[in-house]
VOMITI-821322 format. One record per residue (C-alpha): residue number from 1; residue in one letter; y, x, z. Coordinates in steps of 0.2 Angstrom, whole numbers, plus 5000, padded with zeros to 4 digits. Example, Ala and Ser with C-alpha at 12.3 -4.5 7.8 and 13.67 -1.06 7.14 Angstrom:
2
seq | type | north | east | up
1 | A | 4978 | 5062 | 5039
2 | S | 4995 | 5068 | 5036
END
This chain:
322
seq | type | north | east | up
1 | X | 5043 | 4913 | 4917
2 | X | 5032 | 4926 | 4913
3 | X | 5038 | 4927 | 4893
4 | X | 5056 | 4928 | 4902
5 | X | 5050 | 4943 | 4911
6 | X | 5042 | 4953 | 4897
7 | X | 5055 | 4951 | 4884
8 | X | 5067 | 4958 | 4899
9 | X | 5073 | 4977 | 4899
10 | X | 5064 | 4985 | 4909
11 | X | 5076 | 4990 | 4922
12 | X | 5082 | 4971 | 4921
13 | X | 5066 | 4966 | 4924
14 | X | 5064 | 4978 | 4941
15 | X | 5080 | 4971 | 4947
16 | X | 5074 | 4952 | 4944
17 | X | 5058 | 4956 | 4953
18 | X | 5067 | 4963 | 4968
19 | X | 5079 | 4948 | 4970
20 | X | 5063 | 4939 | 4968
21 | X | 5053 | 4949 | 4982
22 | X | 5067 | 4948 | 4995
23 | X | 5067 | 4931 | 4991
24 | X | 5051 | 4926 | 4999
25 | X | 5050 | 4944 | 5009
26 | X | 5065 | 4941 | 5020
27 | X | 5072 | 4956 | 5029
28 | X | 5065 | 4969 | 5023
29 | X | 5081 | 4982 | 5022
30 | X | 5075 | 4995 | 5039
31 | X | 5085 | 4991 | 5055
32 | X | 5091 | 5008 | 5057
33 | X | 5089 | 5028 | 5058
34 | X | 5071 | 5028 | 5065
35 | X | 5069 | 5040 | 5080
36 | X | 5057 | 5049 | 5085
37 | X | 5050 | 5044 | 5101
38 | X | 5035 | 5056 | 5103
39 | X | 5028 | 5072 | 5095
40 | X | 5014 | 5081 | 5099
41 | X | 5007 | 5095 | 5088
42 | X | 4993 | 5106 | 5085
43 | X | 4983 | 5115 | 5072
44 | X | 4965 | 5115 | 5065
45 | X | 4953 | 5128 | 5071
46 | X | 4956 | 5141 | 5056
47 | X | 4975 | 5139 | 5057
48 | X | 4977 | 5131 | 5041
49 | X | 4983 | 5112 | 5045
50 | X | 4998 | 5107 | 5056
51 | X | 4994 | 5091 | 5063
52 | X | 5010 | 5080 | 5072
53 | X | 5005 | 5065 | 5080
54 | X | 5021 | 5056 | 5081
55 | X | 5027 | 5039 | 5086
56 | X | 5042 | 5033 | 5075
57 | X | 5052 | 5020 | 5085
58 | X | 5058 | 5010 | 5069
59 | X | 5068 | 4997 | 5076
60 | X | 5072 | 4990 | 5096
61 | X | 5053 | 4987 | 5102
62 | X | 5044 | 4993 | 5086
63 | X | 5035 | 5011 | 5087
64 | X | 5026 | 5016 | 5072
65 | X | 5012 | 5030 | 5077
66 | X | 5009 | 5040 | 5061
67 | X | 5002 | 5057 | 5059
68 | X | 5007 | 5071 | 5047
69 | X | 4995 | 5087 | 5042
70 | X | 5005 | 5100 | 5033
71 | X | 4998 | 5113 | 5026
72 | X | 5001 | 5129 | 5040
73 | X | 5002 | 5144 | 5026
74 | X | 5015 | 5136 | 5017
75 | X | 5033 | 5139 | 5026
76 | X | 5043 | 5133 | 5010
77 | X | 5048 | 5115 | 5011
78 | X | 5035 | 5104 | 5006
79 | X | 5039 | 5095 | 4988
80 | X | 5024 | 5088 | 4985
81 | X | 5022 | 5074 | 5001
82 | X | 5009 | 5058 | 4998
83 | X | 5010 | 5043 | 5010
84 | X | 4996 | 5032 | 5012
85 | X | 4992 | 5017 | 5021
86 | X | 4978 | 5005 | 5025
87 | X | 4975 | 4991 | 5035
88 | X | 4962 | 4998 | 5045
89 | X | 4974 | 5012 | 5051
90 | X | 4975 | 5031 | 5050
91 | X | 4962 | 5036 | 5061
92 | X | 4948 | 5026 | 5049
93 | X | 4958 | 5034 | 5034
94 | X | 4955 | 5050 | 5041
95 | X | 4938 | 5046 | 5042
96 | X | 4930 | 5039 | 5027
97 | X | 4946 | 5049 | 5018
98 | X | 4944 | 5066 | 5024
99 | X | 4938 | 5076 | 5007
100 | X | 4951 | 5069 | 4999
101 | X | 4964 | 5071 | 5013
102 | X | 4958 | 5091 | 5014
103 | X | 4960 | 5093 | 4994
104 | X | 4977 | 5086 | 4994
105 | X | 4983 | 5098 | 5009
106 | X | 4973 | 5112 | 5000
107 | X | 4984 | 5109 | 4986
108 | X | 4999 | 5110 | 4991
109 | X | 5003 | 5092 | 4999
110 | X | 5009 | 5085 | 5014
111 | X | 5002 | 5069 | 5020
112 | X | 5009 | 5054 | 5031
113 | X | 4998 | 5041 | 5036
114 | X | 5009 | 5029 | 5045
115 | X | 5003 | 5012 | 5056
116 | X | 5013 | 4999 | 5052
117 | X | 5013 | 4983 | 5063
118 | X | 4998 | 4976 | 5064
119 | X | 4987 | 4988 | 5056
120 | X | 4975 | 5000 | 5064
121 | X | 4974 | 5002 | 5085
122 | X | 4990 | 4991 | 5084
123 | X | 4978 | 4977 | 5073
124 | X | 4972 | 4966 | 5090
125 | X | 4960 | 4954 | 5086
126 | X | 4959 | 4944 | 5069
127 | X | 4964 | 4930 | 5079
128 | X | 4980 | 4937 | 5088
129 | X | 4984 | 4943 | 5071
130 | X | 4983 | 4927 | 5065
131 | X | 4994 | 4920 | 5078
132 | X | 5008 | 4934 | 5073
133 | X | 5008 | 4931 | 5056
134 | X | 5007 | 4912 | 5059
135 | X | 5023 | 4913 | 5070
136 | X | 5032 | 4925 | 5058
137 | X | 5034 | 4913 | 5047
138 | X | 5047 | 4904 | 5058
139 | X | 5059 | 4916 | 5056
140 | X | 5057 | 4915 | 5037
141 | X | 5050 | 4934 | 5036
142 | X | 5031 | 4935 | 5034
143 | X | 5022 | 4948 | 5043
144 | X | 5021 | 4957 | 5025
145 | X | 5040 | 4959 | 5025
146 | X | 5041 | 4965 | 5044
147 | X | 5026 | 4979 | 5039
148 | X | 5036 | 4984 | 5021
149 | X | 5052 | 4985 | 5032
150 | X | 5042 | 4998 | 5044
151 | X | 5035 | 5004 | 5027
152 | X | 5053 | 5008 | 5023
153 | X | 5058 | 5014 | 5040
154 | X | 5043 | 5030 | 5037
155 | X | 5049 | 5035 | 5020
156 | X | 5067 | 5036 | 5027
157 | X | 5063 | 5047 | 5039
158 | X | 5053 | 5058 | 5029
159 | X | 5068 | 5062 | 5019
160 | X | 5078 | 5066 | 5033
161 | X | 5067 | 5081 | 5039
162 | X | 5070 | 5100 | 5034
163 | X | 5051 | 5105 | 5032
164 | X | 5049 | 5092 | 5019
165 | X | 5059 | 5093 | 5001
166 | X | 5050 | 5080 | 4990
167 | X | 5054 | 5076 | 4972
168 | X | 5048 | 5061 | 4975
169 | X | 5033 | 5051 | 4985
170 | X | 5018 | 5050 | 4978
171 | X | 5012 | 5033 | 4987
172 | X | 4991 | 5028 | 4991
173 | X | 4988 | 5012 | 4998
174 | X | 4968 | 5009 | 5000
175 | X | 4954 | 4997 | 5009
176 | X | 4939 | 5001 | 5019
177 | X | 4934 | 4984 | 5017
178 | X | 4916 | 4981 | 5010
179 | X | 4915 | 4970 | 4994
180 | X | 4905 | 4954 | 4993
181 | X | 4893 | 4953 | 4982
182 | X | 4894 | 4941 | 4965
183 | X | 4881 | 4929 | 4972
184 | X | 4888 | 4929 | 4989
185 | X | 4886 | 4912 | 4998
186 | X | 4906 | 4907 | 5004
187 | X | 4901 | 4890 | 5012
188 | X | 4899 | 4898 | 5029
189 | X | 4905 | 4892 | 5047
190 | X | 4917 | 4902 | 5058
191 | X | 4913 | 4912 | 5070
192 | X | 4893 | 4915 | 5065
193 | X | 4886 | 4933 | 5061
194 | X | 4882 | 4936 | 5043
195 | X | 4898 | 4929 | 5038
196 | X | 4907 | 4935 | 5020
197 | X | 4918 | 4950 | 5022
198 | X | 4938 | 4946 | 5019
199 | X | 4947 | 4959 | 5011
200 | X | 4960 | 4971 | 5016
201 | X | 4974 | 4973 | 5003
202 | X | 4988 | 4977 | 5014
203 | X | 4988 | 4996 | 5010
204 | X | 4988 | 4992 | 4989
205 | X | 5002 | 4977 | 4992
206 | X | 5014 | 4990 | 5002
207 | X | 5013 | 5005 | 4991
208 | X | 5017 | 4991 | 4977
209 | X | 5029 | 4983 | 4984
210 | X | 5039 | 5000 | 4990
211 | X | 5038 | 5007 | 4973
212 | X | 5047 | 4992 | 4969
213 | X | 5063 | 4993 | 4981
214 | X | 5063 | 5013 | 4985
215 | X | 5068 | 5022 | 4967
216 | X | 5061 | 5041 | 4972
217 | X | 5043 | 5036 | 4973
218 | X | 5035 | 5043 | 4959
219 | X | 5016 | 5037 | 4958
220 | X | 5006 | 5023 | 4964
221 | X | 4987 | 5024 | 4968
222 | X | 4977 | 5008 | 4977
223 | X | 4958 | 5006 | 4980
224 | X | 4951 | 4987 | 4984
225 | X | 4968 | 4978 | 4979
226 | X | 4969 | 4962 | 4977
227 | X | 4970 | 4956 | 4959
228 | X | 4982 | 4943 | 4962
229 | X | 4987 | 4927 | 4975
230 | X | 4983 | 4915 | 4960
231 | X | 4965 | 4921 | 4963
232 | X | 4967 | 4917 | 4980
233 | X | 4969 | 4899 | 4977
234 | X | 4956 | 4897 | 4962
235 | X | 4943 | 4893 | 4977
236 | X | 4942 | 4880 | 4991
237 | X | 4935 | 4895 | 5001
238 | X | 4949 | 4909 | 5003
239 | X | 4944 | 4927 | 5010
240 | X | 4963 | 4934 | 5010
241 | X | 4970 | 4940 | 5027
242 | X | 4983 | 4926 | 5032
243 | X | 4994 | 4940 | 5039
244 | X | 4997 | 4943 | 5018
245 | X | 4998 | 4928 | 5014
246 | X | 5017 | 4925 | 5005
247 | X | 5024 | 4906 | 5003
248 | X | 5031 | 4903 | 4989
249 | X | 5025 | 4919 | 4979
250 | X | 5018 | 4911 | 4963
251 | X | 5033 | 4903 | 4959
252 | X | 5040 | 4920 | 4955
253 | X | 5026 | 4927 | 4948
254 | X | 5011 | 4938 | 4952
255 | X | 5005 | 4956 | 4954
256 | X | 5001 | 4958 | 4938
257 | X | 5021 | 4955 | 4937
258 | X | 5026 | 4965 | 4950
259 | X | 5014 | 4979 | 4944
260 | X | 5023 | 4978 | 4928
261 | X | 5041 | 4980 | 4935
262 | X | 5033 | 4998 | 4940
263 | X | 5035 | 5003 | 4924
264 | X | 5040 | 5020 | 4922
265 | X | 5030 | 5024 | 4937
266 | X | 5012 | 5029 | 4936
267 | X | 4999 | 5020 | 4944
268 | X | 4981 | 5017 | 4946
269 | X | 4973 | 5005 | 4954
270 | X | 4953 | 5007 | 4960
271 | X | 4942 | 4991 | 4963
272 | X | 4951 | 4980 | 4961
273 | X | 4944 | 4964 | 4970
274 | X | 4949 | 4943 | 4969
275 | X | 4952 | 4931 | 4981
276 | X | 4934 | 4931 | 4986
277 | X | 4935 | 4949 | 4990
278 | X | 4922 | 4951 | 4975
279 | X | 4924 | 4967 | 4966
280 | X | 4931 | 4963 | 4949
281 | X | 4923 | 4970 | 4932
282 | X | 4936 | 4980 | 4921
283 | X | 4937 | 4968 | 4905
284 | X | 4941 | 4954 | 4920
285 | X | 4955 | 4966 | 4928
286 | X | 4964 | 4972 | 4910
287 | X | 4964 | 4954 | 4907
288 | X | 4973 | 4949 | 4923
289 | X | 4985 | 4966 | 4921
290 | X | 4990 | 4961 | 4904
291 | X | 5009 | 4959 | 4909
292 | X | 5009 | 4976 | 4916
293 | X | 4996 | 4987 | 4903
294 | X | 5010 | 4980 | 4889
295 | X | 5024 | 4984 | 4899
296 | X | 5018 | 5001 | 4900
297 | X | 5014 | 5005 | 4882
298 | X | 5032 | 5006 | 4880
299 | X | 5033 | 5017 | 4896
300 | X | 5031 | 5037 | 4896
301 | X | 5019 | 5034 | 4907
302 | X | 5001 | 5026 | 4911
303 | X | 4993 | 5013 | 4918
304 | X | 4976 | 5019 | 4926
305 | X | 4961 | 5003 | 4929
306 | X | 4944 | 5010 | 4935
307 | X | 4930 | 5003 | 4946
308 | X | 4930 | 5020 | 4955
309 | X | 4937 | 5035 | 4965
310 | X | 4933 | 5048 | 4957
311 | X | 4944 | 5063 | 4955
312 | X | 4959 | 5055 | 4964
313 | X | 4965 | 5067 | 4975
314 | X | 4968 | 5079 | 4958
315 | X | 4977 | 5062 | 4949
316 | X | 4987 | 5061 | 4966
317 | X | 4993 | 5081 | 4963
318 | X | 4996 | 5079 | 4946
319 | X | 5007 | 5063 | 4949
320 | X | 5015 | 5071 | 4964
321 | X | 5018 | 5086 | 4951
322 | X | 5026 | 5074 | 4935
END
């Protein structure tokens, strides 16, 4: 299947993946026009940062709180506008994020850090998550597909509003989750301290996956993704998130396919890390990544792989900028 895939045109290929994606997604298309049920807004001390607070009611009984800083000196409609999600939530993005948050809104950007179900103050415990993504499955959408329809839901309403003009959305998906070390012991009990840490790849599937279905995004960046499900199954121990798991996926490919689909976009991805939630040296990610760093030499633009951060919020501006 993957030959198939590579020797497809490219924009053949982006519309097989999709098929493929909604496939094992479900219902992924958003409800309706999301409303705003709650605004609240404010500036920073110096005047420089409009902060909203708002809670964006996405569909009957599902608010997605989000906040957006603007840059206050800037009264032209924003074109450069960066979304970026994580599992842990915006509030812990703002934290261990702010010098790059400050960078982008010094140059120029808006940015959106939305809290899709299930993520941040909305997360519960890892077992009532659990729960939820168990039940999903029932109704043939897993909780990934719910979250990228939220996802969805954001970006649609960022397009609707008059301060914001963007050419495009330059898309940031990351993980706060600490990497286990190579000689980490996996044959631990539940529920006893010490325990391995599972990783958090939601923010780097979504900003994937959206760059797949929406067609203005116009750059990808991900930290502490996940190299690929068939990592995931390579071990008797597993250190995913259930509430990512998707059924069925590796009968249509992998992320190294779905990153490869993304071709024209640019996208880097930081850290990339395995089923084990071990950080992954480069020679071992360009190997997995092969589908995509081909499909790419025939793009006009790159593939980035790196094992760190540096410089990216001046990668995001330039992206934002292409």
């Amino acid at each position: 299947r993957r030959k198939r895939l590579a020797r497809m045109p490219a924009a053949k290929r982006r519309k097989q993946l999709q098929t493929d994606w909604k496939q094992l997604l479900g219902d992924i298309q958003p409800r309706q026009d999301a409303r705003v049920h709650s605004r609240k807004s404010e500036t920073t001390s110096n005047n420089s940062v409009l902060i909203e607070r708002i809670a964006l009611q996405t569909e009957p009984g599902i608010v997605v709180p989000m906040i957006v800083l603007s840059p206050k000196a800037d009264q032209k409609p924003s074109s450069r506008v960066v979304v970026a999600v994580s599992q842990s939530g915006k509030e812990k993005f703002l934290r261990e994020r702010s010098r790059e948050i400050a960078e982008l809104i010094d140059g120029g950007a808006t940015v959106c850090l939305p809290d899709v179900r299930g993520a941040g103050r909305s997360r519960g415990s890892r077992g009532e998550l659990g729960s939820s993504s168990y039940y999903a499955l029932f109704f043939e959408t897993p909780l990934l597909g719910y979250r990228l329809r939220d996802f969805r839901a954001v970006l649609k309403y960022l397009r609707t509003r008059k301060d914001l003009a963007p050419r495009g959305f330059t898309l940031w998906g990351d993980s706060f989750a600490s990497p286990n070390s190579a000689n980490t012991d996996f044959q631990v009990p539940k529920r006893v301290s010490g325990r391995p840490t599972f990783s958090e790849p939601l923010g780097g599937l979504l900003v994937m996956l959206a760059a797949l279905f929406e067609d203005d995004v116009t750059a990808v960046y991900a930290h502490g993704s996940l190299s690929g499900y068939l990592d995931a199954v390579t071990s008797p121990y597993v250190y995913i998130p259930h509430d990512v798991v998707v059924p069925g996926v590796l009968t249509k490919g992998d992320l190294a396919d779905l990153t490869a689909a993304l071709a024209p976009c640019p996208i880097r991805l930081d850290s990339v890390v395995d089923g084990l939630n071990r950080r992954l040296a480069l020679d071992v990610t360009r190997s997995i990544y092969q589908p995509a760093i081909s499909a790419y030499r025939s793009s006009t633009a790159t593939i980035v792989l790196t094992a760190d951060r540096s410089n990216v919020a001046r990668w995001l501006l330039n992206a934002a900028d292409q």
